[in-house]
N, C-alpha and C positions, 0 to 999 in steps of 0.2 A: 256438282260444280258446272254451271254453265260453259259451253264453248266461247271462245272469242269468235266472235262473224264479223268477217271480211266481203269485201265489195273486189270485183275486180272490175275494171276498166279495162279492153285490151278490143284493137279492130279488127283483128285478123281470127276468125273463125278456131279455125284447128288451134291456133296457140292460147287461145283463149278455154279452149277445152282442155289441153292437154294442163295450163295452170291450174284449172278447175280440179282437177284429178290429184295434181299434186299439195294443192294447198287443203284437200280430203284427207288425204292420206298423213297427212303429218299433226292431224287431229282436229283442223281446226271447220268453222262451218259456212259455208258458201251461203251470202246472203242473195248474190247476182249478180249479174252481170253485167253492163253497157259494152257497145260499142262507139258511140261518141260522145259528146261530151255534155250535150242538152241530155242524152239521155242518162249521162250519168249526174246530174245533180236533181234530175226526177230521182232517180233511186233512191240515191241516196236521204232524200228528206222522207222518204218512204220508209225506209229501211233500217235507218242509223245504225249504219255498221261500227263496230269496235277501230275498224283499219280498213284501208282502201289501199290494194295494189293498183297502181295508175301507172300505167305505159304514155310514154311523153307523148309520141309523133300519134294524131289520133284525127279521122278526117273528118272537116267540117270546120267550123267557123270558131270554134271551141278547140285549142290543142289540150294536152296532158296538163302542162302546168298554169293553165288560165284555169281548170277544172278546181285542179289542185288548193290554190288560192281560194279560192270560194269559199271550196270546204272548210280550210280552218278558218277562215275569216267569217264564216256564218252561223257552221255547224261544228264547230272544233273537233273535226274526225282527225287525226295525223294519217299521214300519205306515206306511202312506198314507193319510187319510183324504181317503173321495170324500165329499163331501155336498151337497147342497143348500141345508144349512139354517147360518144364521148367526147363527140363536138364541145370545146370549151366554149365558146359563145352560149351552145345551149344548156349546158351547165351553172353558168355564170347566171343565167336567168332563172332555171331552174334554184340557185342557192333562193333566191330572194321568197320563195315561198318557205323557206326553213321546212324542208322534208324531215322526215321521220328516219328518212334511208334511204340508197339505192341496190338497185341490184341490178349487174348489168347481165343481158340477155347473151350466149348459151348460159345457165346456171341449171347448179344441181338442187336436191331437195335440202342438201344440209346447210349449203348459203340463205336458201330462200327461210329456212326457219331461224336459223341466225337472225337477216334480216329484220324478221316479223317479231322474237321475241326483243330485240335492244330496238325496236320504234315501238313496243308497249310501254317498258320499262320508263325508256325516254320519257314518253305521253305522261306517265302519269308522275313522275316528277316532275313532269312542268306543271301538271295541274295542281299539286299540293302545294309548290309553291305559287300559284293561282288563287289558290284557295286560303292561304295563310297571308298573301299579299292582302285580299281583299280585306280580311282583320286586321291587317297591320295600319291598312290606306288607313283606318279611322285615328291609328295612333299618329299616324307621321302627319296629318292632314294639317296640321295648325304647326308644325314645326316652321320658321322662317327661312330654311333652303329648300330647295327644288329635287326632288328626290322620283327616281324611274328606276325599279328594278325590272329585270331582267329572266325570261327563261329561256332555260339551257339551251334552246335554239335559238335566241339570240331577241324574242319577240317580246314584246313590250308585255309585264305582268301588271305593273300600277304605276300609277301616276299620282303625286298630292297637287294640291290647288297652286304653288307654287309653280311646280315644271308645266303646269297647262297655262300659266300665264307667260311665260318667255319662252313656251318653244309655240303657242298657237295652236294646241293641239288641245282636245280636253283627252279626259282618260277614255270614255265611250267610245269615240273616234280612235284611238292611241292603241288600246287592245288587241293583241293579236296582232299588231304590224309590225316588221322588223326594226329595230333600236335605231339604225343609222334613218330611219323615214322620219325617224321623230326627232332624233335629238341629231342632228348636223351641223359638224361643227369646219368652219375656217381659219386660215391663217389671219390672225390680226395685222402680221404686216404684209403679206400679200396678195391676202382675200382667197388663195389656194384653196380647194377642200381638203381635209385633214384625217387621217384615218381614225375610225371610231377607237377609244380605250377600248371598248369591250372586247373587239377579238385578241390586241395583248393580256388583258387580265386571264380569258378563256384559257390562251395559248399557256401563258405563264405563272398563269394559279397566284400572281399576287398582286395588291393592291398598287396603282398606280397615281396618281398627280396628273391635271389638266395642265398645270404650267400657266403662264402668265400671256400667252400669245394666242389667246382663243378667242374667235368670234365664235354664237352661238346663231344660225340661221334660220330664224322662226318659218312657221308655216307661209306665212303671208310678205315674209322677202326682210323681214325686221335683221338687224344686227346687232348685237347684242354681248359686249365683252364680257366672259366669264369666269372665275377661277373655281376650281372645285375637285375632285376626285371619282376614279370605282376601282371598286372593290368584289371580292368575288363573294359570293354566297353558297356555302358549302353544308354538301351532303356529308356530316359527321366533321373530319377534320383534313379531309383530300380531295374528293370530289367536286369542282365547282357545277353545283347546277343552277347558278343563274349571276349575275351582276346586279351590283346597287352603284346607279350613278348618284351623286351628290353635290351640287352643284346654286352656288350664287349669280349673280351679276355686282360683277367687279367694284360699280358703283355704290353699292350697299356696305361693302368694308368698312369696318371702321378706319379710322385714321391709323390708329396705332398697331393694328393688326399686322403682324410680317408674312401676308402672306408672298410665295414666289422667293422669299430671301431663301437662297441654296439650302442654309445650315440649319434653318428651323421651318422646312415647310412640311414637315410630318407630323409636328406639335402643334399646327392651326385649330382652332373650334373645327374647321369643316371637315378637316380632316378624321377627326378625333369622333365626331358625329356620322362621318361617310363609315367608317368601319365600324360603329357601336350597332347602326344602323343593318349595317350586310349580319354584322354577327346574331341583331335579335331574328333578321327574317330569318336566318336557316335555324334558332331554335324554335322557329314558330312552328316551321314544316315540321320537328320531330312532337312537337307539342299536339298541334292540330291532326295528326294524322291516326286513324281509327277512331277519332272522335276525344284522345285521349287528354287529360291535361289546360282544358277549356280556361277555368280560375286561374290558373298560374299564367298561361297566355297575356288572359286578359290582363293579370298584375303589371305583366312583362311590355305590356302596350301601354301602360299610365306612367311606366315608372321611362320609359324612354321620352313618351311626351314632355315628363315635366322636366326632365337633361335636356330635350331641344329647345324648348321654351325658354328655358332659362338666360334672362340676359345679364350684362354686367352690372353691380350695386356698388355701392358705398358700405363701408365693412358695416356691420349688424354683430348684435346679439345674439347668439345660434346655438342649439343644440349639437352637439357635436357626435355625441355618439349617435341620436337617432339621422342625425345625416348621414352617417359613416352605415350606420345598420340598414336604412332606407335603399341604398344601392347595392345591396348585396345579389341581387337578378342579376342586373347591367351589370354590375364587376365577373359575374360567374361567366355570363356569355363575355365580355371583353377577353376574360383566360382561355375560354375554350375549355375541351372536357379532358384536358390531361392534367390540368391547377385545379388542388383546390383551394377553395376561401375558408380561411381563419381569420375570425376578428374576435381581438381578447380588447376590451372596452372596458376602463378602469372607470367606477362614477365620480370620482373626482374631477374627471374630465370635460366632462361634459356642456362646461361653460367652453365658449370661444366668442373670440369677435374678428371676424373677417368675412368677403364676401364669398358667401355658399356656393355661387355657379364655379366661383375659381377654385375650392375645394373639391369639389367634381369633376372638374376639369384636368387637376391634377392628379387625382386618383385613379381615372380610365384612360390616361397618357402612361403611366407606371406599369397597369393593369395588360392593356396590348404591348408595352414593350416587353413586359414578361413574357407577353406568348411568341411574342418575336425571338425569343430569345432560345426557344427549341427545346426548354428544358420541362421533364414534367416535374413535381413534388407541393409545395403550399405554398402560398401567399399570403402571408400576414400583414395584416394592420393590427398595430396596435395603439391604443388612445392612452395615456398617462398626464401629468400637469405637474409643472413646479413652482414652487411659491417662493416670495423672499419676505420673511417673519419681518423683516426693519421696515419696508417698504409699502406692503402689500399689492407691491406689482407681482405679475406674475404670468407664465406661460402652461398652453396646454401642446401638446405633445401627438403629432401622428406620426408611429414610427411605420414605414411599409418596408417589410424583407421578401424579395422574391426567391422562386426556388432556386437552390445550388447557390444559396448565396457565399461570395468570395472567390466563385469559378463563374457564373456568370457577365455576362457584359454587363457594365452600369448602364442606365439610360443614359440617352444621350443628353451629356450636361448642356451645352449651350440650350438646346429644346426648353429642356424644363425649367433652365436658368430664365427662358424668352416666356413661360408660362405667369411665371414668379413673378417677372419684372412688369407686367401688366397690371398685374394688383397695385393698389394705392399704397402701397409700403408693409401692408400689416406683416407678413406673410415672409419668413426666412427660411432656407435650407439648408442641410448637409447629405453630405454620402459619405459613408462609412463601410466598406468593404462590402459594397453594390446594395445596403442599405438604407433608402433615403428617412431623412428626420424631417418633416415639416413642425417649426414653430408659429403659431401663434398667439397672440395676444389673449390673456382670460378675459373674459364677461367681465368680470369684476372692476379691472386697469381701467 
């Protein structure tokens, strides 16, 4: 197994030797050295080391952290910062390169490997999600919101055609640059700057709401009102390593759409799409990673397209169970990996008439309330129909039970009551001991 090789950066002689010695000894292999900062982005294109320890204060025209930038902005090395100095000023500048680490100068060998092993680590979960983004951008590309995930330091992973038209960024340019460079956002009524979601979602591991008082501040000075959501993107079921922002202009709403009303703004389409969406990137990361899982990805990339695509109709004719069976991907990620899916699909069922996107819509509002709800155990859907012999009207039947049903919370009824009441009428419900019934109309009526 090959060593990791490291770059150091450091001007002062003797400390540059004496790191030398120490970053040997703790296994790892000294690619070289600079002492400024021309000479350290010669090396490094020389070199391509695994990791660069960079000392901030560095003499010449070039400090520590102008170096720093480069590198991931050119060469995607992650940095170490050695320093001394704890100057908040120059920390605050130093954040804007999204370091890998610091470490502050006297330190021993066992901080310094600390250090150097959790900015590997880091590194390369932002690259899987780099790398899974990039499969992904193909899926989200034609979705109709604006959509910029995020890695774990904070740096822009993709961009769709949508968020390069209202922030003035494309994604080429966007790459590697910190999320607040791209997507900055003001106060609608006071024109304030506004602090990014992403570091709350980091901070607090959960999906939040832009709220209704957002200007979006394009590259070229544009303003731009938006409503929209992030969401974290997580390694397994705790780890956020990156954000999915998801995000409209205000003007695109439909009329009837409640977004911003208090009691149903977690049951929006964009809402509903911002979290389907955080939930497919992080099973991409565990799909695409060793090469493993390629088919199913790709599945998992069609099957989110045609949920974004999806606009509203006029009730139709529709298969019912292969809709129901068709999203079994998207409902598995909306659960996360402590639910599993059960669908018991009667063929009698299988006629319906109502509109398919508001069936899906409703299905992955049920789907992450489940997982909101904390509980692990199954999630059923089940498809049934009943008829009336006098009449031959008649109804088909999705029953959905989530786990610990009768102890868990119900969904939240006004939400799904505000889902409901958008459809043209076809489409009734009940709850029954945290059970919801959707009926609809059969094919046949």
């Amino acid at each position: 197994m090959n060593k990791p090789r490291i770059m150091l950066v450091e001007d002062e002689k003797v400390v540059a030797a004496d790191i030398q010695e120490c970053v040997k000894s703790l296994g790892y292999e000294v690619v070289g050295a600079a002492a400024t900062g021309t000479e350290a982005l010669r090396l490094a294109v020389k070199t391509m080391p695994d990791l660069v320890l960079m000392d901030i204060k560095l003499r010449g025209v070039l400090d520590g952290i102008d170096v720093a930038g480069a590198l991931y902005d050119q060469l995607k090395i992650p940095v170490v910062y050695l320093t001394a100095h704890a100057d908040a000023e120059i920390l605050e500048r130093a954040k804007l390169t999204a370091p890998s680490g610091y470490v502050l100068k006297p330190f021993d060998d066992r901080t310094l490997r600390t250090a150097i092993e959790l900015a590997f680590v880091r590194h390369r979960r932002e690259r899987q999600l780099i790398e899974g983004g990039q499969r992904l951008a193909a899926a989200i590309g034609s979705i109709d919101e604006a959509v910029i995930v995020t890695e774990e330091s904070g740096r822009v992973a993709l961009m769709n055609r949508v968020a390069e038209a209202l922030t003035g960024w494309t994604q080429a340019e966007a790459l590697g640059k910190p999320v607040g460079e791209v997507f900055n956002i003001l106060s609608a009524r006071t024109g304030a700057p506004q602090a990014s979601p992403v570091g709350r979602v980091f901070r607090e591991g959960v999906a939040v709401g832009l709220g209704d008082d957002v200007l979006l501040l394009g590259r070229h000075g544009t303003r731009e009102p938006i409503q929209g959501s992030a969401t974290p993107v997580r390694d397994g079921e705790t780890q956020a390593v990156g954000v999915c922002l998801l995000f409209r202009a205000a003007s695109q709403r439909a009329a009837d759409e409640p977004w911003g009303a208090p009691d149903h703004g977690s049951a929006n389409r964009l809402q509903i799409l911002g979290r389907l969406t955080a939930a497919v990137a992080q099973k991409f990361t565990r799909l695409l990673e060793a090469g493993r899982g390629r088919t199913h990805a790709a599945r998992l990339a069609d099957r989110l397209l045609e949920f974004g695509q999806r606009q509203p109709a006029p009730p139709s004719n529709l298969d019912l169970n292969g809709l129901v069976s068709g999203l079994d991907d998207l409902l598995q990620c909306a659960l996360g990996d402590d639910i599993a899916l059960q669908l018991v699909l009667a063929p009698g069922a299988a006629g319906a008439k109502a509109d398919p996107g508001r069936i899906e819509l409703i299905l992955m509002y049920l789907a992450l309330s489940a997982r909101d709800a904390a509980f692990s155990g199954q999630f059923s859907i089940e498809t049934s129909a009943v008829s009336s012999g006098d009449t031959g009207d008649g109804y088909a039947i999705v029953t959905v039970t989530p786990p610990a049903v009768g102890r868990a919370a119900a969904p939240d009824l006004p939400a799904l009551d505000e889902i409901v009441r958008q459809s043209p009428g076809e489409i009734r419900f009940s709850v029954e001991d945290g059970a919801v019934k959707l009926y609809l109309p059969s094919a046949l009526s």
